[in-house]
N, C-alpha and C positions, 0 to 999 in steps of 0.2 A: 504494500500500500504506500502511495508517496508519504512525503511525510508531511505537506499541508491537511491531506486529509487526513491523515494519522491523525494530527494535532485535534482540526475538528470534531472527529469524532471520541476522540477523548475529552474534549472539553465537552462535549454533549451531554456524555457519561456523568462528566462530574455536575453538571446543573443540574441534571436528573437525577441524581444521590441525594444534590444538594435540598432540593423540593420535595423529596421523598418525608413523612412525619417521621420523624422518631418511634412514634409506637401508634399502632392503627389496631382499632379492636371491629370486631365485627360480631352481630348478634345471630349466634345461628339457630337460637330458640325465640320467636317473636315474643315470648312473653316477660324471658328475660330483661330487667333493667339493664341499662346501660352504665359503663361504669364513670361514678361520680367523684369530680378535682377533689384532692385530698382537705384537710380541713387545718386552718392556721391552729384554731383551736380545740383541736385533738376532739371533734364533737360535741366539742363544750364542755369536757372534762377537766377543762387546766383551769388552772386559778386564775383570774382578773388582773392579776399581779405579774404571773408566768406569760399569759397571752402580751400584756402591756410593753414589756420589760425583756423578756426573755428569748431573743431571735432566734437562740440555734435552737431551740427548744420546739417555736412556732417554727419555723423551717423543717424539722427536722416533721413536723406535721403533716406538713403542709407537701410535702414531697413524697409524688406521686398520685394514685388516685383509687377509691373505697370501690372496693367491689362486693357483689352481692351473690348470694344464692340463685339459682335459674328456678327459685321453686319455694315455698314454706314444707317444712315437713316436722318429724317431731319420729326421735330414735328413743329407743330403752338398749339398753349393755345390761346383759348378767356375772357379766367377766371375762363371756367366752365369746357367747353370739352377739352380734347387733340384729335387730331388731326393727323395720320402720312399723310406727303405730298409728292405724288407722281405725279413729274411734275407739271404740272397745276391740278390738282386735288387734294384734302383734304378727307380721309377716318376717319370718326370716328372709336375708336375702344375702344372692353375693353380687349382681348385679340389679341396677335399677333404672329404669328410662324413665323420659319424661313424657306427661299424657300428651298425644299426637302427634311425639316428637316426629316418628318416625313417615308420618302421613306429609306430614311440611317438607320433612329434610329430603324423603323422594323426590317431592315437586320440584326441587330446587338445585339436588346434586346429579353430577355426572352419574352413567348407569351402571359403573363399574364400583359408586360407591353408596351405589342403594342398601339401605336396610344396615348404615355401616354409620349412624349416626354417635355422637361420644354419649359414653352413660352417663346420668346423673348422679347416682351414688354408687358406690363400689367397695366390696368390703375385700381388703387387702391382705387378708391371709395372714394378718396377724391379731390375737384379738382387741379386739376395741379401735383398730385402728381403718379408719375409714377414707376415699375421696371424694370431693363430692365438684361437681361441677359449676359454673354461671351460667352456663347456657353462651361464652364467648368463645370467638378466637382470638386470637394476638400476632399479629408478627411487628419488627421494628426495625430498624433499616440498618443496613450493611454496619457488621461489629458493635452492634449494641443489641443488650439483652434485656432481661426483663427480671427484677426480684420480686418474687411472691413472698410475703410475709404478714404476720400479724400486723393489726394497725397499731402503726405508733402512737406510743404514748397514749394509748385508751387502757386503760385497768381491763385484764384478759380473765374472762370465765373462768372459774373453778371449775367449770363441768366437759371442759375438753383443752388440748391444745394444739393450736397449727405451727406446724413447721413450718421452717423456710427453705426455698430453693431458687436455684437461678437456672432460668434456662435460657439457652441460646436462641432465642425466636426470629435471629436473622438466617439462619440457615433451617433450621426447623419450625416451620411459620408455613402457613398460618396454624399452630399451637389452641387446642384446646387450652385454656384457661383453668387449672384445678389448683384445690387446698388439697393438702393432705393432714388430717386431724389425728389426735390422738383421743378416745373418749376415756373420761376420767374418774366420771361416778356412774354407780351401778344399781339397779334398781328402783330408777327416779326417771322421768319426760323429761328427754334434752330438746329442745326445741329452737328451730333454726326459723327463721322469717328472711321471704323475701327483699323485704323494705327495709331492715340491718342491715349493714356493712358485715361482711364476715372476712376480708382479709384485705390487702393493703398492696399495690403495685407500683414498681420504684423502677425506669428506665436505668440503665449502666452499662458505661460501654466497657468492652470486654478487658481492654486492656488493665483496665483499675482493678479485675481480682486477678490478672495473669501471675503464674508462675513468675515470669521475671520479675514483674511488681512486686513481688510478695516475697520474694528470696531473697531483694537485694536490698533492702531498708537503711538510710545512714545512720548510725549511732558515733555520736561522739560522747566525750566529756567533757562536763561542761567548764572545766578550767584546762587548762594546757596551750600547746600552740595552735592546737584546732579547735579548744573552745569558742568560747563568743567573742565575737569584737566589739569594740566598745557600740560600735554604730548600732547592734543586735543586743546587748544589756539598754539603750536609749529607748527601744524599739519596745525591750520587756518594762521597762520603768512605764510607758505609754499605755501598756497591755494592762496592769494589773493594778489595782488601790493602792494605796499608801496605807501600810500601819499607823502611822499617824493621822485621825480625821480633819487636825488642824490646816497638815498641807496637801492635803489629797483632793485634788482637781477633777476626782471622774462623777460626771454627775449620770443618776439615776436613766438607764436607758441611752447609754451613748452610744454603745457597741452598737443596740437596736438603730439609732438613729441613722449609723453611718453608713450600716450594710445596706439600712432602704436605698440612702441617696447611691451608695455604688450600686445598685442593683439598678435604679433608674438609668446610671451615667454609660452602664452597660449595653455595648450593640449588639443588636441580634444577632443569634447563632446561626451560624449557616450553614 
């Protein structure tokens, strides 16, 4: 290929990366909600004071977005088995769909993947430990993935726990959307609703948990010839209060104040 057109179309390439979203979901159960921006204030759970005050806190909220159930349902665990409970009645299960899932997702998938719809719940062969689906996919664009996790910073149920995991959804995409729970008491209605948040989705690109990232960390000490320089002791003097309240210049909310206006002063990602 010459090399003007080389260029061209390499440059095409990259506009077309560039325009691609970072994470695109798609609903493949119509009744599934869709998944909602994460919340500065953990749902409302933080204090007045934490929300006000406390940026990495609210950031650390605020990052990503609440996902939901594809469904309300309501389990019993005896230790061994899971259980879904409908009414007065108790259904063992190891897999579970959702109602008419299967009638929509023909309509609408190629023929090779009829009747091949993702289950809603799934009991994972270990006990108590379940998956259960949103009724979404996910994929995200070249070298970024997706963290599935509990939601931050919301106080997590005594009555189950979700794991977390990363998956690759640029190359495996578009991805089923699942939790994987642990159920944690027994003999008691655990009950899951549609209309809760039940776990929590955080974009990241892959290199930030890469083996080389992670192997090669800098540790120094903090005196010697490769300790601090005075510029970086100026820098921690700026960073932290004053033991003394007499001379201590940081006022209430500044960290918050200044990461807003750099987050304003910041151009868009491309």
């Amino acid at each position: 290929m010459p090399k003007t057109l080389e260029s061209n179309a390499q440059r095409t390439s990259s506009v077309q990366a560039q325009s691609t979203p970072f994470v695109t979901f798609y609903q493949a159960y119509p009744d599934s909600l869709p998944p909602m921006r994460a919340d500065r204030s953990a749902l409302g759970t933080l204090p007045a004071q934490a929300t006000q005050y406390c940026e990495a806190v609210t950031t650390a909220s605020a990052f990503g977005w609440y996902v939901f159930p594809a469904s309300s349902f309501s389990l019993h665990f005896d230790g061994v088995d899971v259980y879904l409970i409908d009414g007065n009645t108790r259904e063992k299960f190891s897999v579970l769909q959702l109602p008419d899932i299967e009638q929509w997702w023909n309509k609408h998938c190629p023929r090779d993947l009829m009747d091949m719809a993702p289950p809603f719940l799934t009991y994972l062969g270990i006990p108590g430990y379940i998956q259960i689906w949103s009724g979404l996919l996910v994929e995200t664009r070249k070298d970024w993935s997706v963290l599935v996790r509990p939601i931050a910073n919301v106080p997590r149920s005594n009555q189950y726990f979700c794991f977390e995991g990363i998956v690759e959804t640029d190359e495996y995409s578009p991805a089923p959307l699942f939790i994987n729970l642990k159920l944690q008491v027994t003999n008691t209605p655990i009950e899951f609703s549609s209309t809760e948040p039940l776990f929590q989705v955080q974009p990241i690109k892959r290199e930030c948990y890469s083996k080389h990232t992670l192997n090669q960390p800098s540790i120094k000490e903090v005196a010697g010839h490769e300790g601090l320089s005075d510029l970086q002791w100026q820098s921690y003097s700026r960073t932290v209060r004053h033991i003394d309240p007499r001379v201590d210049d940081h006022k209430a909310g500044r960290y918050a104040t200044e990461s807003r206006r750099r987050s304003k002063r910041a151009p868009a990602s491309k």
